[in-house]
Structures are given as C-alpha cells and as structure tokens.
C-alpha positions in Angstrom: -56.7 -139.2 -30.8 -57.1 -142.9 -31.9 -60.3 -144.3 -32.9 -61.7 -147.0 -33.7 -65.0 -147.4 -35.1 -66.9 -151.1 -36.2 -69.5 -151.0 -38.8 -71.4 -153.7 -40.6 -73.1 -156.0 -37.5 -77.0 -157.0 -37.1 -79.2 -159.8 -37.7 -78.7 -162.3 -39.4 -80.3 -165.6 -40.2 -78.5 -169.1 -39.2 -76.0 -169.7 -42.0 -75.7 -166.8 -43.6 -72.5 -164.3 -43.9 -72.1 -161.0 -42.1 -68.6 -158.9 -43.2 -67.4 -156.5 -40.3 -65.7 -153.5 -40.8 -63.5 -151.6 -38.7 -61.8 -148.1 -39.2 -59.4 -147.0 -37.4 -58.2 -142.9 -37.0 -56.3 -140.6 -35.7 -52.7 -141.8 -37.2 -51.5 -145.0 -39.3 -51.5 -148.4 -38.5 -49.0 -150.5 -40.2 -46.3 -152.4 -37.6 -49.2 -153.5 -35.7 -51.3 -156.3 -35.0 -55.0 -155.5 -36.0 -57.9 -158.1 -34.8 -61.3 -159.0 -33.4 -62.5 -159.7 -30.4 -66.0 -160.6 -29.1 -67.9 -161.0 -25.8 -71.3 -163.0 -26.0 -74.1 -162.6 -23.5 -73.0 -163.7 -19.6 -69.4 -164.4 -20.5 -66.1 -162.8 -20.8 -64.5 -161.6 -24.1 -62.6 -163.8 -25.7 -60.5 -164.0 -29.1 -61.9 -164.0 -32.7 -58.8 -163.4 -35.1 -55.9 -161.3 -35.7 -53.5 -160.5 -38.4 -50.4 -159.9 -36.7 -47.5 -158.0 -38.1 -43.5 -159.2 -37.6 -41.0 -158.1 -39.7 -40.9 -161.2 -42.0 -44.9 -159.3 -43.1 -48.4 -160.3 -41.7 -49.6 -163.3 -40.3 -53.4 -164.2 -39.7 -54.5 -166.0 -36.5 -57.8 -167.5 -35.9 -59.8 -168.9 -32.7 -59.5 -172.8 -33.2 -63.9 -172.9 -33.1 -64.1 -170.1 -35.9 -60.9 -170.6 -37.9 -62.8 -173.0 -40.4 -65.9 -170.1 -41.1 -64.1 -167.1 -40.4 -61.8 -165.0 -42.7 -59.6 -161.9 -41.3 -58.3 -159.0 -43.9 -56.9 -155.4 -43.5 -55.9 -153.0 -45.9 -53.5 -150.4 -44.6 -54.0 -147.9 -46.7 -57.1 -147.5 -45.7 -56.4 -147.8 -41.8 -59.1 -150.8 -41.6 -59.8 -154.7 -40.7 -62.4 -156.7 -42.0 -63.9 -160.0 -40.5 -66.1 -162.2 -43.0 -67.8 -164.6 -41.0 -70.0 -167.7 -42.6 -72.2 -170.4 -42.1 -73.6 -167.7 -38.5 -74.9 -170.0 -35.5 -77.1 -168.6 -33.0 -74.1 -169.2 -30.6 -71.9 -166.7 -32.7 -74.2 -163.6 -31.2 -72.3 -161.5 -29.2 -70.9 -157.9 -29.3 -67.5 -157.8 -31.9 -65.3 -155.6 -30.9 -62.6 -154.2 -33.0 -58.5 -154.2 -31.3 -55.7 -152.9 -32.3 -52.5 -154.4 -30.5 -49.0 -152.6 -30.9 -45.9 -154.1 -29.2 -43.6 -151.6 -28.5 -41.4 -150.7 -25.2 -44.8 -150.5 -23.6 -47.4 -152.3 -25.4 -50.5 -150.5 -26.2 -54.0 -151.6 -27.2 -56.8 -149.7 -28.7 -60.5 -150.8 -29.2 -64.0 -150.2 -30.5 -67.0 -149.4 -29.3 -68.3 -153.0 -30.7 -71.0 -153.7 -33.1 -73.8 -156.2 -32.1 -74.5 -159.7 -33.9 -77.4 -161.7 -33.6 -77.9 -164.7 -35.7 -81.7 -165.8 -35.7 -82.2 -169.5 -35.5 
C-alpha cells in the first residue's frame, strides 16, 4: 500500500525558511512526477511545484507566485521530496500536501495527509 507522509510544517515567523519533507512507501518512485500542492484557508488547492520525470531525466516546475522563493528536490533513493521555501508571507499559510503523479495507461495520483503552515506576521 502507498503512502505518503509530510513532515517538517509549523509556525513560522514572516521571512523565515521552513524545509518540507515528504516520504513516500510502499514501493519505489522513480519514472514519476513528485510535487507539492497546497490549499490555504477558504480556497481550493492549487499548485506549488513539481519535479517531473521524462525520459530525457527530471525537470522542476514552479507556481509563477513562488518560483522566485521556493526550491523543489527529491532523492530517489530515499523515496522522498523536499520543498525549501524562503522569505514565508502570512499569505503562504495553508495546508502542503505532498503528490505523487505517475502517467501511465491510466494515470494515477497519490497524496499526503498534509502538514500545516502558518507564517506569523
């Protein structure tokens, strides 16, 4: 059984640096895309970033407001995804959820139970 577990939200004072953490279980992820999502208070989840996976290797993908504070990583061998985020705005708080997207025949997506993130003004 997949799983997907977040680590490394909380609080966190207006421009500082929170790292997220994601592990993922229950077989390997390599050919696949691996991301973050996140859904703020009152409004619909929307994308953070993604390092997607073609055959030419791995591509990272950002939301156009976050791409210029945000950095995406993942380390395969350890099944996980990590999301440093800088320079936190109240605005940022919201619930990150962890996604795992693989394209095959019928494409599949897996996700976290979401770690909270509250920046403090």
């Amino acid at each position: 059984q997949v799983q997907l577990v977040e680590s490394g939200g909380g609080l966190v004072q207006a421009g500082g640096s929170l790292r997220l953490s994601c592990a993922a279980s229950g077989r390997t992820f390599t050919n696949v895309d691996m991301g973050w999502y996140r859904q703020a208070p009152g409004k619909e989840r929307e994308f953070v970033a993604m390092t997607r996976w073609s055959w030419r290797g791995y591509n990272s993908d950002y939301a156009e407001s976050v791409k210029d504070r945000i950095t995406i990583s993942r380390d395969n061998a350890r099944n996980a995804v990590y999301l440093e985020m800088n320079k936190m705005r109240p605005k940022n708080k919201a619930i990150y959820y962890c996604n795992i997207h693989e394209a095959d025949t019928v494409p599949v997506d897996y996700w976290g139970q979401g770690t909270q993130v509250t920046v403090s003004s």
